[in-house]
C-alpha positions, 0 to 999 in steps of 0.5 A, a space after each residue: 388713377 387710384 388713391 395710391 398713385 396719386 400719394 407721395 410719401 411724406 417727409 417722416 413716419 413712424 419708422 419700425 427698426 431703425 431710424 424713426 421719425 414719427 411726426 415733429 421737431 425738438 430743442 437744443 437747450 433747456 430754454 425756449 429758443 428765440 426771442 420773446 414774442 407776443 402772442 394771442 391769450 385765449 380767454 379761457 386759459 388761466 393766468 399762469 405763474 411760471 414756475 421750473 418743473 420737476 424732473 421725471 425720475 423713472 419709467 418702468 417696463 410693465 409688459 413687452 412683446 408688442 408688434 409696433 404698439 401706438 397707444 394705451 388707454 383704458 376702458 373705465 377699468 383696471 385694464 389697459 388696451 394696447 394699440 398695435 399699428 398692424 391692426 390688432 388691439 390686445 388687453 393688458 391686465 394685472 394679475 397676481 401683482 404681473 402684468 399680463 396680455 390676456 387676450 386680443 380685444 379686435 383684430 383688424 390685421 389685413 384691413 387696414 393699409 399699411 403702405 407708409 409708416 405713418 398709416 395702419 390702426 391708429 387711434 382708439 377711444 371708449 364711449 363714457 357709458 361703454 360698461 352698459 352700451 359697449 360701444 367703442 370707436 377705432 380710427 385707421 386707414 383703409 385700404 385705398 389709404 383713407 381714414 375711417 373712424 368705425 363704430 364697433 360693440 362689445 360681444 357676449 364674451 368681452 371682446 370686440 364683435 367684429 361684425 357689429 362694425 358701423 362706419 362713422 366718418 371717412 376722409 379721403 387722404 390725398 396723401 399718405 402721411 400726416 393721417 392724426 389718428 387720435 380719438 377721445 371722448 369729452 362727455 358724450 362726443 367724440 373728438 377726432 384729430 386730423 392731419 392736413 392731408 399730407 405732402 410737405 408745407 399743406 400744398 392744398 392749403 386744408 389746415 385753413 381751409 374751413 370746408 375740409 375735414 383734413 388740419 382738424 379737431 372734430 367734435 361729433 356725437 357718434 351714437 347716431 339718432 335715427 340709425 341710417 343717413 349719410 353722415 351717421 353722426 350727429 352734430 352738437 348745437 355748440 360746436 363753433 362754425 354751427 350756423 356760420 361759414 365751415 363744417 359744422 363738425 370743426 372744433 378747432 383747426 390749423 393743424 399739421 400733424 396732431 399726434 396724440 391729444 389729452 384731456 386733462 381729468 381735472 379741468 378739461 382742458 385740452 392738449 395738442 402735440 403737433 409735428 412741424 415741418 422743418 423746423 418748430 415742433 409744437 405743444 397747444 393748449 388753448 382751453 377747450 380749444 372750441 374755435 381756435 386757429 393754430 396758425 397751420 400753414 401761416 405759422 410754424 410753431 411761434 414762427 411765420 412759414 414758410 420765412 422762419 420770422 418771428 411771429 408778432 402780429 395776426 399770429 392766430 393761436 399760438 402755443 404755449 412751448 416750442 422747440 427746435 429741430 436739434 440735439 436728435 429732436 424731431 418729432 413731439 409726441 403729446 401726453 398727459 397732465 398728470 392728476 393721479 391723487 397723491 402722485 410725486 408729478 401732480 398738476 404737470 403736464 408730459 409729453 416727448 419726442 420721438 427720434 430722441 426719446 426725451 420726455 419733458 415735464 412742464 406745469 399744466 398752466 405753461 406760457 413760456 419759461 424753462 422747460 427743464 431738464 428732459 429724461 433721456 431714454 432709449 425708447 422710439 416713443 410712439 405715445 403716452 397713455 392714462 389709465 382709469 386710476 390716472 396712472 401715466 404709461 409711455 409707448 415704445 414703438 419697439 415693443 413695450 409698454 411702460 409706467 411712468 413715475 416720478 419724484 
């Protein structure tokens, strides 16, 4: 029996025309629903004033006429390179004060699986030191429905060598949703977001589980030292399960459906937005997140799964806002802590949902409070994106790219 027999389709996908439910959950008022309840401090976060944030005041179309973009980010440049989940990554460059398409960086259409709405060319990051090496790393599923994260290298003419692929890593998905998909450097190593394998509720209990790479954060050097062997990686000495019970590639785990992580620039703290099941949707952020449980499939959120309780006690990790399944919200999308010098949303932190198009601002040091007033928009958003500058952009999975702007 093959891969694609054994998958069911997931309950929510990125969806292209019409209704759309790209992975998560959403809020009924500005307020954090719920009771107040106690919960596990990191050490590694800050101690936090609360404090309102301010509204997002504007977005701004840059460039539209993308086939179902997935992601923007940049190459240690001025340039931004748009994600399509067809397969194709397409450069944007600003000329003459216009933002213009000038040419597609790596084609990959045809080989990557597009059977569910949730799989296809998902994530895409560059190595720190691409402007001299020219290796950047791409995640998206196979043909039999798997995720590969592949090695490519930059031709002579700026543009992606397709036959310079090296494969990385693979995970067999036994189902077809909840595949993560993103990637980003911290440094030298790369880090790779994996869903819990798919299905509803983690049936095979992998957010857990410490012997699968599905419900994960990685971290992994990809630069591969001896060129050849059967993990084509290697693993940094202070990864958290190095020498004890658990894949040594594991940084942190307990995820359902991480879509869209951040670094933010100036601490290097990381941020999550993960999808929940019915219910809660999730925004973590646990420091550098090394060793930390997200709760993934004991807890929803803030809340006891499958039972909907409150969580008080043995709660692992867990996250600094919640919001629920109501007024159109279902699915969070991760995004960015602000820190471009000077910029009106400095030292904030955005992230949104899919199936309302909201966007929310929070400080970039949130333990709990109001949330504010969100930004209603019209857009299917798919991602956020940061560019070399710190500018913040926003995707709509129906065809554009926007800047984000503030006051």
């Amino acid at each position: 029996m093959t891969n694609r027999t054994r998958r069911s389709l997931g309950r929510r996908g990125i969806a292209v025309a019409g209704v759309i439910a790209l992975l998560g959950a959403a809020l009924a008022s500005p307020a954090l629903a719920g009771p107040p309840i106690a919960f596990i401090r990191d050490p590694d976060v800050r101690p936090v004033q609360e404090v309102t944030p301010d509204r997002v005041s504007a977005i701004r179309l840059i460039k539209g006429g993308f086939v179902q973009p997935l992601f923007v980010t940049h190459a240690g440049d001025d340039r931004l390179f748009v994600v399509e989940q067809t397969g194709r990554i397409r450069i944007l460059k600003k000329e003459a004060g216009t933002w213009k398409i000038t040419s597609t960086f790596l084609d990959l259409r045809g080989k990557v699986d597009l059977g569910h709405p949730e799989q296809g060319l998902l994530g895409l990051a560059f190595h720190p030191d691409y402007a001299t090496n020219g290796r950047f790393y791409v995640d998206y599923t196979d043909p039999r429905g798997d995720t590969v994260v592949a090695e490519y290298r930059r031709s002579s003419a700026g543009k992606a060598d397709p036959s310079s692929k090296r494969v990385v890593l693979t995970v067999n998905q036994p189902f077809d949703n909840h595949n993560g998909g993103w990637l980003g450097f911290k440094g030298p190593y790369l880090y790779i977001a994996l869903g819990d394998g798919g299905s509803g509720g983690d049936p095979h209990g992998n957010g857990q589980d410490l012997d699968t790479r599905l419900g994960k954060l990685l971290r992994i050097d990809p630069l591969d030292p001896d060129g050849a062997g059967p993990r084509h990686f290697s693993i940094p000495a202070d990864n958290p399960f190095v020498g004890r019970a658990g894949l040594d590639e594991i940084w942190a785990y307990g995820l359902r459906n991480p879509w869209r992580d951040s670094f933010d620039r100036a601490t290097g703290d990381l941020y999550t937005g993960d999808v929940g099941q019915e219910t809660w949707e999730e925004i973590d952020h646990a420091g550098t997140g090394k060793g930390r449980n997200f709760g993934w499939n004991r807890v929803e959120g803030r809340h006891l799964y499958p039972s909907g309780a409150p969580c008080t006690t043995d709660c692992k990790t867990l996250p600094i806002l919640e919001y629920q399944h109501t007024s159109g919200n279902c699915s969070v999308v991760g995004g960015y802590v602000a820190r471009r010098p000077g910029a009106a949303l400095a030292g904030r932190y955005l992230y949104g949902d899919t199936c309302s198009g909201r966007i929310w601002v929070i400080p970039a040091a949130f333990s709990g409070g109001s949330v504010g007033s969100p930004l209603d928009t019209s857009l299917t958003i798919s991602s956020f994106g940061e560019g070399f500058d710190g500018a913040l952009y926003v995707v709509d999975l129906g065809g554009g790219v926007y800047r984000i702007t503030g006051s």
